[in-house]
Each structure stands twice: as structure tokens, then as C-alpha cells.
GUPA-327156 format. One record per residue: x, y, z of N, C-alpha, C in turn; residue in one letter; residue number from 0; chain. Coordinates in steps of 0.2 Angstrom, whole numbers, plus 2048, in hexadecimal, padded with zeros to 3 digits. Example, Ala and Ser with C-alpha at 12.3 -4.5 7.8 and 13.67 -1.06 7.14 Angstrom:
nX|nY|nZ|caX|caY|caZ|cX|cY|cZ|code|pos|unit
842|7E4|827|83E|7EA|827|842|7F0|827|A|0|A;
840|7F5|823|844|7FB|824|840|800|827|S|1|A;
END
This chain:
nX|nY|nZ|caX|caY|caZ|cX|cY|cZ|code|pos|unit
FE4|884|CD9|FE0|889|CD5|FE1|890|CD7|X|0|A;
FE3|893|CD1|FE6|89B|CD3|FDF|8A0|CD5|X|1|A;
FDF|8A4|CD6|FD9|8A9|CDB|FD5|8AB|CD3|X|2|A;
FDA|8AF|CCF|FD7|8AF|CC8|FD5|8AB|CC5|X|3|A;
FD6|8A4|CC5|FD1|89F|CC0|FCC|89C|CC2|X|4|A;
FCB|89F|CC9|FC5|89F|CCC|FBF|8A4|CCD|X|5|A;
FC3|8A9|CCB|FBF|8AE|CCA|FBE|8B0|CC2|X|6|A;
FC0|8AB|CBD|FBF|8AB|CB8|FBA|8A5|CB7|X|7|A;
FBC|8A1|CB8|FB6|89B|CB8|FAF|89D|CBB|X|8|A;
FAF|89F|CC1|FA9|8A2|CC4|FA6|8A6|CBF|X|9|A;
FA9|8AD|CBC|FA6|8AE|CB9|FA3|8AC|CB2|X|10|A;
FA8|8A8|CAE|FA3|8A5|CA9|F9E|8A0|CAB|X|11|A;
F9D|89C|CB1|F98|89A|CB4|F92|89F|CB4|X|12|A;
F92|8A3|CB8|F8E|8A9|CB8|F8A|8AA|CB1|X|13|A;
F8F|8AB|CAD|F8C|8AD|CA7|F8A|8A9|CA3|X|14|A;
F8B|8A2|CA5|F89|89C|CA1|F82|89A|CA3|X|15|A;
F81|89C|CAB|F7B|89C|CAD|F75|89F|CAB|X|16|A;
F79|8A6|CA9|F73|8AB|CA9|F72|8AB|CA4|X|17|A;
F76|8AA|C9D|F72|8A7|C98|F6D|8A0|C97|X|18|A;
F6E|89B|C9C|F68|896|C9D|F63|896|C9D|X|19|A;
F62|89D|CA4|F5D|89E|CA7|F58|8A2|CA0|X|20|A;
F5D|8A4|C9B|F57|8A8|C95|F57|8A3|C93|X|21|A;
F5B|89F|C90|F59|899|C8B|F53|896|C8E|X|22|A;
F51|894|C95|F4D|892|C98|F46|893|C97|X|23|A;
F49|89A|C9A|F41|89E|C96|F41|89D|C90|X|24|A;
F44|89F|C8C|F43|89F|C85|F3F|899|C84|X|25|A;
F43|894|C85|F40|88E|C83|F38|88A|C84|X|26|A;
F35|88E|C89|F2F|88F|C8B|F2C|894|C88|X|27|A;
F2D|897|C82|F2A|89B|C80|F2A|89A|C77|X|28|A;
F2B|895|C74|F2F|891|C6F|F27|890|C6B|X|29|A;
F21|88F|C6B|F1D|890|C65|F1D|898|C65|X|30|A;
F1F|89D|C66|F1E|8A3|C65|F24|8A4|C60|X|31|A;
F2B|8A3|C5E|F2F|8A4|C5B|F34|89D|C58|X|32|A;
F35|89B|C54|F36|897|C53|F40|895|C57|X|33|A;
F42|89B|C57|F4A|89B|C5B|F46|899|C62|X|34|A;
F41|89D|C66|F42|898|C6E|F41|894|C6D|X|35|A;
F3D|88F|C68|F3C|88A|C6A|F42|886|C67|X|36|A;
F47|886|C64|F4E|884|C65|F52|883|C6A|X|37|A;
F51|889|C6F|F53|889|C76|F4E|885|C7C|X|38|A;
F49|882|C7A|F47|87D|C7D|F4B|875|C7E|X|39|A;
F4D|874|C7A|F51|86C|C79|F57|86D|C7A|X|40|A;
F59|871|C81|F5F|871|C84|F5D|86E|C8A|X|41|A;
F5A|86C|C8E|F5A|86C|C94|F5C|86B|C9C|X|42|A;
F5F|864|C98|F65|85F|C9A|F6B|865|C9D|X|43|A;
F6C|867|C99|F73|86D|C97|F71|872|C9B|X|44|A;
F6B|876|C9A|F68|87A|C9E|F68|87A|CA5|X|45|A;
F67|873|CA9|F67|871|CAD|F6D|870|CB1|X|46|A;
F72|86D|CAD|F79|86C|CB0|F7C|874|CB1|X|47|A;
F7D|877|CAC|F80|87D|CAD|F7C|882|CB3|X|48|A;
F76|882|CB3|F71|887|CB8|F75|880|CBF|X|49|A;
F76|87B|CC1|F77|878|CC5|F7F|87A|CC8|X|50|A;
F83|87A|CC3|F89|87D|CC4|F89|884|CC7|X|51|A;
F86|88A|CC5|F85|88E|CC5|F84|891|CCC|X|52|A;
F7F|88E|CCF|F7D|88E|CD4|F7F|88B|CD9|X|53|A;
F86|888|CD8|F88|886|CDF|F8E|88A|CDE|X|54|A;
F91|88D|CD6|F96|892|CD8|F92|897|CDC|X|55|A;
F8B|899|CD9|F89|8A1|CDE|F89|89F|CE7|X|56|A;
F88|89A|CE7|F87|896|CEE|F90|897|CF1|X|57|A;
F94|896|CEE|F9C|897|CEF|F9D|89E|CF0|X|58|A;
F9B|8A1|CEC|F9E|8AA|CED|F98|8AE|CF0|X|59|A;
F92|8A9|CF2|F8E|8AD|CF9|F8B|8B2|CF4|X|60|A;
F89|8B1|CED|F85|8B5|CEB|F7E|8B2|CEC|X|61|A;
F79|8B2|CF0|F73|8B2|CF1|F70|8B3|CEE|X|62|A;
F6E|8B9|CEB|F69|8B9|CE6|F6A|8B5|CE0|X|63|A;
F71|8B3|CDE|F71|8B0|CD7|F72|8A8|CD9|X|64|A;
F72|8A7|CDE|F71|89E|CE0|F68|89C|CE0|X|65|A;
F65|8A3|CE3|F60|89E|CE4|F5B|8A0|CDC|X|66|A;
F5E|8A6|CD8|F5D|8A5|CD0|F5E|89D|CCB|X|67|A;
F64|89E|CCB|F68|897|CC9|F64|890|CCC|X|68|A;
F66|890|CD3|F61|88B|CD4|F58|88A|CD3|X|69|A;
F56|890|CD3|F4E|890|CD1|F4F|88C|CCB|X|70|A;
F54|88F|CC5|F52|88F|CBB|F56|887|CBD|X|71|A;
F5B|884|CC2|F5B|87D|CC1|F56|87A|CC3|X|72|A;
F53|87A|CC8|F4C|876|CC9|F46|877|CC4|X|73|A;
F45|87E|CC2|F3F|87D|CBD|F43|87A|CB7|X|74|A;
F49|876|CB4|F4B|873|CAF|F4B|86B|CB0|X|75|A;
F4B|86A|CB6|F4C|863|CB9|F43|862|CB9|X|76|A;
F3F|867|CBA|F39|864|CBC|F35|864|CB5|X|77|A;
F39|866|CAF|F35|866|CA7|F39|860|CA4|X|78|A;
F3F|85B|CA7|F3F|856|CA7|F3D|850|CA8|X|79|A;
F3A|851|CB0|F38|84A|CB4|F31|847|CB1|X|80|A;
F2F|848|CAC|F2B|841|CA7|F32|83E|CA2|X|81|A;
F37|83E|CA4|F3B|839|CA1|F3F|835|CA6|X|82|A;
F40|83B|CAD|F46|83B|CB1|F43|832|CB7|X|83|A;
F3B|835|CB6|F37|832|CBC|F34|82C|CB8|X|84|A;
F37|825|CBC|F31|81F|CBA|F2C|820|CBA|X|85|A;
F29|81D|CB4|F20|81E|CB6|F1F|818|CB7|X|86|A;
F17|815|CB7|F15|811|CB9|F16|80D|CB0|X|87|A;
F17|806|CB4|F18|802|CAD|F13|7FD|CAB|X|88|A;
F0F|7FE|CA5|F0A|7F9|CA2|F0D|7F2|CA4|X|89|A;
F07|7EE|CA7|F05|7EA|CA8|F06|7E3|CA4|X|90|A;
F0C|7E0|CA3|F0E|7DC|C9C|F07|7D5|C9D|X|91|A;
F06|7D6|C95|F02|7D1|C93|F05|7CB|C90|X|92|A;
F05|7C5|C94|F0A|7C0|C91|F06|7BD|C8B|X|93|A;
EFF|7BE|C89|EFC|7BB|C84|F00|7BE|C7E|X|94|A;
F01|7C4|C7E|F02|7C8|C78|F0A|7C8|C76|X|95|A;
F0C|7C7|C6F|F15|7C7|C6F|F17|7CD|C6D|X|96|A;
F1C|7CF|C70|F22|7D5|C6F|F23|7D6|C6B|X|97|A;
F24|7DB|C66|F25|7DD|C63|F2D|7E6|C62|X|98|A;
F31|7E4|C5C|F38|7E8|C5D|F36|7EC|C59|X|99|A;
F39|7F0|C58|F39|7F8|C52|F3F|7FB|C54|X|100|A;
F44|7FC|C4E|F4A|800|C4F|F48|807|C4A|X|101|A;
F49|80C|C4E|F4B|812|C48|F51|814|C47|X|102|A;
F51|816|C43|F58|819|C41|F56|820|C3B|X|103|A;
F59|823|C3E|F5D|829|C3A|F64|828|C39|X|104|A;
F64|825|C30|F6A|823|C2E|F70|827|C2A|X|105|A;
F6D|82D|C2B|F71|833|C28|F71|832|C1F|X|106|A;
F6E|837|C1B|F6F|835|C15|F77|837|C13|X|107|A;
F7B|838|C16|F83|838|C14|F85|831|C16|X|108|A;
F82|82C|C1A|F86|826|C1C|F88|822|C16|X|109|A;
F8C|81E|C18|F8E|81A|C12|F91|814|C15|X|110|A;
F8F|812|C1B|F91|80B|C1C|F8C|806|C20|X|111|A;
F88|803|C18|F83|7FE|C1B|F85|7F9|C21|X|112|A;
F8C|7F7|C20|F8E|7F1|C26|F89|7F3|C2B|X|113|A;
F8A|7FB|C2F|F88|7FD|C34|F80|7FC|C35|X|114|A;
F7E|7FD|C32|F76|7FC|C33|F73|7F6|C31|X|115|A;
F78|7F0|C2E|F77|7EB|C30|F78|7E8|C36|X|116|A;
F7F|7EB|C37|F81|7E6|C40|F7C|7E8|C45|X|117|A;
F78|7F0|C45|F74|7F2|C47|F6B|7EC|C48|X|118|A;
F6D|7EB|C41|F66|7E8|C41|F68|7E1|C44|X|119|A;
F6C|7DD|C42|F6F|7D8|C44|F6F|7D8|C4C|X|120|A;
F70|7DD|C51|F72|7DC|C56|F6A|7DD|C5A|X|121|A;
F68|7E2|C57|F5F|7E3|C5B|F59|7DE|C57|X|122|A;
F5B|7DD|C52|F56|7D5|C4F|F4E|7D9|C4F|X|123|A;
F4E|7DD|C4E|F47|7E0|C4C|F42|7DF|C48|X|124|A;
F3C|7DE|C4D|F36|7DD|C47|F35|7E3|C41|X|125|A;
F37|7E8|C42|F35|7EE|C3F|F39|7F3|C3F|X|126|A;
F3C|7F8|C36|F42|7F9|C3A|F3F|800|C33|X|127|A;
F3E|805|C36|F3E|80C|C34|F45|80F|C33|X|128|A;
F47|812|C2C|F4E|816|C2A|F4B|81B|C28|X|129|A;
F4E|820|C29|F4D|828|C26|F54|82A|C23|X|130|A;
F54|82E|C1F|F59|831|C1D|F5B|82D|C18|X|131|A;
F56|828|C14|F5B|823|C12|F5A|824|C09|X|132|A;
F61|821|C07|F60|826|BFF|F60|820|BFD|X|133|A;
F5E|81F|BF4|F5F|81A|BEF|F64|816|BEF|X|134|A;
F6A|81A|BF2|F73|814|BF2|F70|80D|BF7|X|135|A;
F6E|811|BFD|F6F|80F|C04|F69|809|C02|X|136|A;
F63|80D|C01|F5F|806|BFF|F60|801|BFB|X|137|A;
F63|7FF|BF4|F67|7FC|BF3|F6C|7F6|BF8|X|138|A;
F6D|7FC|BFB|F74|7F7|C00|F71|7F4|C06|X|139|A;
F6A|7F4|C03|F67|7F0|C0B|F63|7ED|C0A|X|140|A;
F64|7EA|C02|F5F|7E7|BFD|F5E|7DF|C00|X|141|A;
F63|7DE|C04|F62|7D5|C08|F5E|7D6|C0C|X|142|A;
F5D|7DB|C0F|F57|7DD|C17|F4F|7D9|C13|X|143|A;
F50|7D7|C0C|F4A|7D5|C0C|F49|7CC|C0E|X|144|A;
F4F|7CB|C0E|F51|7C5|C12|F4C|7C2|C17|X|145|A;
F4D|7C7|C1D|F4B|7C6|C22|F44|7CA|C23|X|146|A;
F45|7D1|C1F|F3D|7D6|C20|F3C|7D6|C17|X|147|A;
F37|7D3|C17|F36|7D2|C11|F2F|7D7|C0D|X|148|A;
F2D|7DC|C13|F27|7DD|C12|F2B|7E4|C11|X|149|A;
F2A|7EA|C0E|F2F|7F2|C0F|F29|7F6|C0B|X|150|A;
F28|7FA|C0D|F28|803|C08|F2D|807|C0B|X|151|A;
F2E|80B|C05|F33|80F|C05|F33|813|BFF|X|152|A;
F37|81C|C01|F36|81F|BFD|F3D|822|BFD|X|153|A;
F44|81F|BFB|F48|822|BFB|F4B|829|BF9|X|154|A;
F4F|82E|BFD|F4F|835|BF7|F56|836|BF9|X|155|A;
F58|83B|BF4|F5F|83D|BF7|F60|844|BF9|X|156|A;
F5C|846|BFC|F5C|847|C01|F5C|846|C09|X|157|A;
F5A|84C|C0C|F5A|849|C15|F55|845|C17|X|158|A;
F4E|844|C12|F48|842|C14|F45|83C|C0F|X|159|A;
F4A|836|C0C|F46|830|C0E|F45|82D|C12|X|160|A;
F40|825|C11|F3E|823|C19|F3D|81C|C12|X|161|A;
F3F|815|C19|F3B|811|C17|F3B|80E|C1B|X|162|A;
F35|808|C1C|F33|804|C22|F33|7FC|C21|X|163|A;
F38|7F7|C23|F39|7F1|C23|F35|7ED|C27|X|164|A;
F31|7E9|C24|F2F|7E3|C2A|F2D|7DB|C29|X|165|A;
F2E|7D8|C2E|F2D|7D2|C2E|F26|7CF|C2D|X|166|A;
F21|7D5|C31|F1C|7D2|C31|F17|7D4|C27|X|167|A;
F11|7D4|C24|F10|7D4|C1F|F0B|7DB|C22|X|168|A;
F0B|7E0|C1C|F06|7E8|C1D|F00|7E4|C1C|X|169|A;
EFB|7E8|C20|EF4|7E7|C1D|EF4|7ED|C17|X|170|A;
EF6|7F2|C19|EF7|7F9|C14|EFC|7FC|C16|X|171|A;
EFF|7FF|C10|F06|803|C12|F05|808|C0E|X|172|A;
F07|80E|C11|F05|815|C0C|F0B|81A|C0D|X|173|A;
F0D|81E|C06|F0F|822|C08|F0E|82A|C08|X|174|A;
F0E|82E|C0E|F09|832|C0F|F0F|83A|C0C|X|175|A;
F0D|83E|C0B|F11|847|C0A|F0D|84B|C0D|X|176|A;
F0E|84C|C14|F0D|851|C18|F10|858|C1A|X|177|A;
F0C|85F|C19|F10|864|C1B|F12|869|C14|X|178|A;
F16|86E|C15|F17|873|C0C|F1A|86E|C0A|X|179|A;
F22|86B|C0D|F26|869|C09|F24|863|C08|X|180|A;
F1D|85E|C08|F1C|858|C05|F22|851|C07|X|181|A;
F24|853|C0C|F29|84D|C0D|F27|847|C0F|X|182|A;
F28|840|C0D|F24|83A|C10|F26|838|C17|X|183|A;
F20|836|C16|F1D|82F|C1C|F1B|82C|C1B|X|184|A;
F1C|825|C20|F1B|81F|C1E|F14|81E|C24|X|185|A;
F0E|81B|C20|F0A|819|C25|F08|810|C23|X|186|A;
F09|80B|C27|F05|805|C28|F04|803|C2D|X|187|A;
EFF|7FF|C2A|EFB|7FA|C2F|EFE|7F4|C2E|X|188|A;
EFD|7F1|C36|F01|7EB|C35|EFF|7E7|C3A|X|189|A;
EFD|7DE|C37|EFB|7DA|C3C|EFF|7DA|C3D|X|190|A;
EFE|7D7|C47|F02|7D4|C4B|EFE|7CF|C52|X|191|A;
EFF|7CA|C4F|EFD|7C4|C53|EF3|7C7|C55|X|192|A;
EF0|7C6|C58|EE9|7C7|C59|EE7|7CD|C56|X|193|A;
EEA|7D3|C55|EEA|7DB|C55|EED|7DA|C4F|X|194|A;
EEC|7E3|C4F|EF1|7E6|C49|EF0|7ED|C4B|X|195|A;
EF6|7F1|C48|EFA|7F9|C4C|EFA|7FC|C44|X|196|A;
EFD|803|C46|EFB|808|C41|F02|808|C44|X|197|A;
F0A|809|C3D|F0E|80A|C40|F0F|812|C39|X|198|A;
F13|818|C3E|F12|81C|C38|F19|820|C3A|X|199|A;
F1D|823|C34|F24|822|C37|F25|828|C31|X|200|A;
F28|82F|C35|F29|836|C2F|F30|838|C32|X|201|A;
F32|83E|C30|F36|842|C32|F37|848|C2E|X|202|A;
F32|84D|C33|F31|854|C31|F3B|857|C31|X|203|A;
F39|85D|C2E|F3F|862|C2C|F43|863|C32|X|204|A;
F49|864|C33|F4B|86B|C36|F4A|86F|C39|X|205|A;
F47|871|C3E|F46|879|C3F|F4B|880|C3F|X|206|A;
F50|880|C3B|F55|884|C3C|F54|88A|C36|X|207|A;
F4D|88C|C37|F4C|891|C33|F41|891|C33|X|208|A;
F40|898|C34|F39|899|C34|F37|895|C32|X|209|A;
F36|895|C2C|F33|890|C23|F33|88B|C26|X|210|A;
F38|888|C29|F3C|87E|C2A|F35|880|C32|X|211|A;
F36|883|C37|F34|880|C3C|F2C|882|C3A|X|212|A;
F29|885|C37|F23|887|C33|F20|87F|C31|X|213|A;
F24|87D|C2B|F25|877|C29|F22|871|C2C|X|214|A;
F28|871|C33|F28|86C|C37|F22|86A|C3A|X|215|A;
F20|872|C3E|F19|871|C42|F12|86F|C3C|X|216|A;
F13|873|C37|F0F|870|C34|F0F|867|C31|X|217|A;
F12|864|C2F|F10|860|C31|F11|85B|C35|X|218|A;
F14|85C|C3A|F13|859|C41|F08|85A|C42|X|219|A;
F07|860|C41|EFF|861|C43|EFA|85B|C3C|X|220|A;
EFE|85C|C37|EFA|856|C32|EFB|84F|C34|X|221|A;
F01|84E|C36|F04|846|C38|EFC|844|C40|X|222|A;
EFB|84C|C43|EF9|84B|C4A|EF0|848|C46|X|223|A;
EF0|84D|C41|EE8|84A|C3F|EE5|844|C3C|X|224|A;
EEC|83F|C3B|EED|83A|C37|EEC|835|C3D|X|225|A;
EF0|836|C45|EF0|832|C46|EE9|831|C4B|X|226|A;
EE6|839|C4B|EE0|837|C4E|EDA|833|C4A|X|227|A;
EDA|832|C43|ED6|82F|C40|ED8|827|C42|X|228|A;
EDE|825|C45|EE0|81E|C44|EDB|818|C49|X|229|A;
ED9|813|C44|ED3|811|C48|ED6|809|C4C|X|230|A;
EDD|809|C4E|EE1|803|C51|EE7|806|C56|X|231|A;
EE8|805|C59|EEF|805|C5E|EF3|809|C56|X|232|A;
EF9|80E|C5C|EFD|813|C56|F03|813|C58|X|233|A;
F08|810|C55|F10|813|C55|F13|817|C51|X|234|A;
F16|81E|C55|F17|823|C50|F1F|823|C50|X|235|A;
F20|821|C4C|F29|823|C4C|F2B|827|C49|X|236|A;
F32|82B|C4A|F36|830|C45|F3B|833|C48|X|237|A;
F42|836|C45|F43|83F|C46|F40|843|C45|X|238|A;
F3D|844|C4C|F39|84B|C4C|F38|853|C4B|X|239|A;
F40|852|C4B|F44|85A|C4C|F43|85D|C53|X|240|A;
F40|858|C56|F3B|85F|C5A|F3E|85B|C64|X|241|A;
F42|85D|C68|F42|85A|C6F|F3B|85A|C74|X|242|A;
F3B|856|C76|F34|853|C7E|F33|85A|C81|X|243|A;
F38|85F|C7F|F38|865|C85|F32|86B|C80|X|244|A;
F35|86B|C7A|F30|870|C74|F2A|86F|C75|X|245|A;
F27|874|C75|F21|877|C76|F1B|874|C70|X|246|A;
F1E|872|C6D|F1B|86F|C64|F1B|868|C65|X|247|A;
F20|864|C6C|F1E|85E|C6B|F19|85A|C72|X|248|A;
F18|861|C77|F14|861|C7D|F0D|860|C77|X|249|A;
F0C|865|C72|F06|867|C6F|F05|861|C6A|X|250|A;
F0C|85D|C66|F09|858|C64|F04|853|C69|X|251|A;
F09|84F|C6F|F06|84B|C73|F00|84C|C73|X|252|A;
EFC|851|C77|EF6|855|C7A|EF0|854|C73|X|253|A;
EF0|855|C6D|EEF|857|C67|EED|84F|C68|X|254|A;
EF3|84B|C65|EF3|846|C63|EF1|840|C67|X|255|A;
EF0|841|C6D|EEF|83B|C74|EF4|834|C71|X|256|A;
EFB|836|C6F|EFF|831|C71|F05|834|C76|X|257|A;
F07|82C|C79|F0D|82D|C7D|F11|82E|C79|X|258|A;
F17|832|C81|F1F|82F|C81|F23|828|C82|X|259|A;
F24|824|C7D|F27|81E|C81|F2D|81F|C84|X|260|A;
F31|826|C85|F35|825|C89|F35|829|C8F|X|261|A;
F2E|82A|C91|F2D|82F|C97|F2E|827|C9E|X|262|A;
F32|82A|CA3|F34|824|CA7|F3A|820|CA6|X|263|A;
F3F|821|CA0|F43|81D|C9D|F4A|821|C9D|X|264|A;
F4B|826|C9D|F4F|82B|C9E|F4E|82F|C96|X|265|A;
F54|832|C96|F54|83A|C92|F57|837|C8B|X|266|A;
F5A|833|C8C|F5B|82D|C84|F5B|832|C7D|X|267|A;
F62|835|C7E|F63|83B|C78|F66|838|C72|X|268|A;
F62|839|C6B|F66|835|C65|F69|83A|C64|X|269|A;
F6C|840|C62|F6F|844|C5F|F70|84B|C60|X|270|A;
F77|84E|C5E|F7B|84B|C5A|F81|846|C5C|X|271|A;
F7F|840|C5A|F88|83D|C5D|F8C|83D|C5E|X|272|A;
F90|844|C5A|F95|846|C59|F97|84A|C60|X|273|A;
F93|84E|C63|F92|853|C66|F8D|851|C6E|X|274|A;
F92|84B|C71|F8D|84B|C78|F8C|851|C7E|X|275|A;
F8F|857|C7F|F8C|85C|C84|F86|85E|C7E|X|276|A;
F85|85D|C79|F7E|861|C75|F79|85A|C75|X|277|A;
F7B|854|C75|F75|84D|C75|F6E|84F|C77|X|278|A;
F6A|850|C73|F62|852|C75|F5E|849|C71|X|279|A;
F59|849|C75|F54|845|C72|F4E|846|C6B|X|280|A;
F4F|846|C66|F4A|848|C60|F4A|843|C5D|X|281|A;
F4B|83A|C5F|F47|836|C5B|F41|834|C61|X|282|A;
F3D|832|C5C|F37|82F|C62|F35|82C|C5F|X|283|A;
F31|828|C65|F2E|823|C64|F25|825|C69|X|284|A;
F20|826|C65|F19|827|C69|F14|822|C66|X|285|A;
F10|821|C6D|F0C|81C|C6C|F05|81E|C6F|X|286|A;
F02|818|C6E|EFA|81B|C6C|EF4|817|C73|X|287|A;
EF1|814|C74|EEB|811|C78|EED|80C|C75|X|288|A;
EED|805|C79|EED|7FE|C77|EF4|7FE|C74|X|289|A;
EF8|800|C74|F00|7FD|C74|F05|7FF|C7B|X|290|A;
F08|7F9|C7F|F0D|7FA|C83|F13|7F9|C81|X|291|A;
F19|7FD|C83|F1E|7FF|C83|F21|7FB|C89|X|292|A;
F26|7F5|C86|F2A|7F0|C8B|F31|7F6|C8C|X|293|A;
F34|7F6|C85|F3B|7F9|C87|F3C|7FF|C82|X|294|A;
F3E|802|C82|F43|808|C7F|F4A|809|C80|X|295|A;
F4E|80B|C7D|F55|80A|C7E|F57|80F|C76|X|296|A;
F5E|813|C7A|F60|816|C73|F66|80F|C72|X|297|A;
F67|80F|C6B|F6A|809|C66|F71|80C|C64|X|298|A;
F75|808|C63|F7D|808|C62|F7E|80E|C5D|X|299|A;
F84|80F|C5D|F87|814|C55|F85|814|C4F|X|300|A;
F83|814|C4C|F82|813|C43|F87|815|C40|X|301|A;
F8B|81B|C42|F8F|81F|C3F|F8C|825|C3B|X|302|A;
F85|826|C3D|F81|82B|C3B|F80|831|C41|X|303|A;
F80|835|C40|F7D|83D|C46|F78|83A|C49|X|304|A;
F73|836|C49|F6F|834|C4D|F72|82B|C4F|X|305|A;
F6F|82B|C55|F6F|824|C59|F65|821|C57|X|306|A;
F67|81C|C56|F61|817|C56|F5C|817|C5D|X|307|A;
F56|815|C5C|F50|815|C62|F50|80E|C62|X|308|A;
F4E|809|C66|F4D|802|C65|F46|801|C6A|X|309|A;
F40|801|C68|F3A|7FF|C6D|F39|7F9|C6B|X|310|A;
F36|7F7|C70|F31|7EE|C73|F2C|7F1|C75|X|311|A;
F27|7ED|C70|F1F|7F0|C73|F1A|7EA|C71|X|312|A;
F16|7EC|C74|F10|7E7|C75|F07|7EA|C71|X|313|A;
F06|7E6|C6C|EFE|7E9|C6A|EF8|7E6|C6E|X|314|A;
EF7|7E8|C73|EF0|7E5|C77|EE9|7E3|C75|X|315|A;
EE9|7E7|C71|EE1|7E8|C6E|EE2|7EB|C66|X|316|A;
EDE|7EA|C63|EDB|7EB|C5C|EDB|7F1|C5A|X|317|A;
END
């Protein structure tokens, strides 16, 4: 390696760092403007590069900027370790049965059901959440009443249909318009074996523009009021636009008193699939008091910009 492409390398390193270290901060300052908090749901990347960075400063004996770089890498490793670090695992209740949920963000450009059939076919779920899904697609997935015979759904053609398949039968099934742009959500209630769960499943805007991130948090903060009324065990699924690292989704949890099911499980990025050095996590899966989480896993390719969530869970109590 010539003297010059190492001294070319080092310096784009350098420079990749010290834009980190802002994006860092920025990211941490993300309910004030809606661009930081874009630069929040880097971290992973954040991380890596500040990692790299500082052992080239460590190489060329720049001290002050090793122990920089290393500082903004550790503070980015330490606002991951509730995914990085097992937690303690719920206690399995052998009386109670498991229960699957797949979600999927199916892209409303997709156009080949094979794939979210093989999909469902491979995970065998009791409950199976689709966003994005238009009037073709639902149609073309008109046999899933075969097997889940119970649905609401509100197709659109747009980016923001949603509908919800299941095996088991609704007590109630509603569909809710939360926030300016009135986009749906799905809430039902649903026995399962002794108990019965509040499953509610949305997927707010975009944030690539004031108005869309406006949008977003607002009803993210409606969704949060919804589920503090809920009087059963809560599963909340969706594309939330929004990464574990955003400052709007510290403030859902906290708001909302439901968990991460994938805190302890690792960083489980669904999108974009296209694009793995950019892979951030913004499907989710959060739960409430009286339901435990067996498994989490991200799910095969669909051929859509989003990868599938696949949870196993348990409802404890009523």
C-alpha cells in the first residue's frame, strides 16, 4: 500500500469520523428539529466508522482525535446495549400456548403474491399483519381466508393500507384514523385460549419532511392514548418510520408503558433491503404487562424494501 493511499484513506476516515461525531450529536437532539432526529437511526454505522476512525488516530499518533473518536464510539455502543445486552427472559408458562405474528411491510409496488405466500407458508402464523397493501394484492391473497378466515382490512393505493389476518375469531375489530392525515389502523381484540389481547397494528408516515414528521409524532402520541386505555394485555405492531435510537420512540415507550421485544435480541434491521451499510430497525414489535415474548427474529425476503418481523408470544393474564 503506497505512502499516498494511506494518507488518503486516513484522511477520509478522519473525516468520516468527524462527521459521526455531529450526526451523533445531532441525533440526540432529534425532538427539536425534525432532520436530527433523522440522524438518530444511524448508529450501528455511527459506530463502526467512529470505531475505525480511532484506531486510524491511534496509527498516526493523533491523541487528541483517538481519544475523540473513541469517546463518540462508546457513547454510540452504549445507546445501543438495550438491544446489544440479553436481558432477563420471562419465565415460560407451560399452561399458556404460543402464539406467531408475522408483519410485513409488503411494499404497495410489490406484485408477486407467490412471495408472501411462501412467506406465510414457511412461518405458519397465527396472525399475520400487511401494510402497504393495495386492492390487486388483496385480491391475490383471497385463499389466506382458507386458513385465516377471520380479516379486517382496509386496502388503498397508496403507501398506507393495512390489513390483519387471523386464525383465531375477533371479539371486536375496528378501524381507527389517527393524526392530520387520517391514515388507518387496525385495532382488535382477540381470544386466545383463557385470556384475550388487544392486537393494534398502524404505520405512521415518513418523516422526510416537517409536515410527514409532524404527522408521524402526532399520531404516534394518539396511538399512545389509545393504548393506555386498553383494559387486556397489548400488542402493538407496525412501520413506525421511526428507529429504537429516536428520541420520539424513547418518549413513545416511557408515555405508553409498553416494551421492546427486541431489547436483548439484537439490532434486527428490516430496511432497506436493498441497501445493507444503511439496514436500520423501524418495524416493531411492543408489548404491554401480561404478554411474554418467546422469540423475535427478522423473516426471509419478500422482494419488498422491508424484511418481515416474526414474534412468538405468550398472553398470561386477561
Amino acid at each position: 500500500m503506497s505512502s499516498i493511499f494511506r494518507i488518503r484513506l486516513a484522511g477520509l476516515l478522519d473525516a468520516a469520523s468527524a462527521l459521526a461525531c455531529i450526526a451523533t450529536l445531532a441525533g440526540l437532539a432529534g425532538q427539536f428539529w425534525w432532520m436530527f432526529d433523522l440522524a438518530a437511526h444511524f448508529r450501528v454505522q455511527y459506530a463502526l466508522v467512529l470505531g475505525l476512525g480511532a484506531i486510524s488516530a491511534l496509527i498516526q499518533r493523533h491523541r487528541r482525535w483517538t481519544v475523540v473518536f473513541a469517546g463518540f464510539t462508546l457513547l454510540n455502543i452504549v445507546l445501543l446495549t438495550p438491544r446489544l445486552l440479553p436481558g432477563a427472559e420471562a419465565v415460560t408458562r407451560n399452561d399458556e400456548p404460543v402464539f406467531r405474528v408475522l408483519l410485513a411491510n409488503i411494499n404497495s409496488a410489490h406484485r408477486d403474491p407467490a412471495a408472501i405466500h411462501r412467506a406465510i407458508t414457511d412461518e405458519h402464523p397465527d396472525f399475520i399483519l400487511l401494510l402497504e397493501i393495495t386492492p390487486w394484492m388483496l385480491d391475490q391473497l383471497a385463499n389466506l381466508a382458507d386458513g385465516y378466515p377471520y380479516r379486517v382490512a382496509e386496502p388503498r393505493e397508496d403507501n398506507f393500507g393495512i390489513a390483519l389476518f387471523s386464525r383465531q375469531p375477533f371479539l371486536k375489530s375496528e378501524i381507527f384514523r389517527w393524526g392530520p392525515a387520517e391514515l388507518p389502523s387496525i385495532l382488535a381484540e382477540i381470544p386466545v385460549g383463557q385470556h384475550r389481547f388487544t392486537l393494534l397494528g398502524t404505520h405512521p408516515p415518513p418523516p422526510v419532511s416537517a409536515e410527514l414528521s409532524q404527522s408521524r409524532n402526532e399520531q404516534l402520541a394518539l396511538l399512545t392514548q389509545r393504548v393506555r386505555q386498553a383494559r387486556q394485555p397489548l400488542l402493538l405492531l407496525g412501520d413506525l418510520n421511526l428507529s429504537p435510537w429516536s428520541p420520539w420512540f424513547g418518549q413513545l415507550l416511557t408515555d405508553s408503558g409498553l416494551q421492546d421485544s427486541a431489547n436483548g435480541r439484537g439490532i434486527q434491521p428490516t430496511w432497506p433491503v436493498s441497501w445493507p451499510p444503511l439496514w436500520i430497525p423501524i418495524d416493531h414489535a411492543l408489548f404491554s404487562e401480561g404478554i411474554q415474548i418467546r422469540r423475535r427474529a427478522v423473516g426471509a425476503d419478500l422482494g419488498s424494501d422491508h424484511f418481515p418481523i416474526v414474534v412468538e408470544f405468550q398472553v398470561t393474564r386477561r
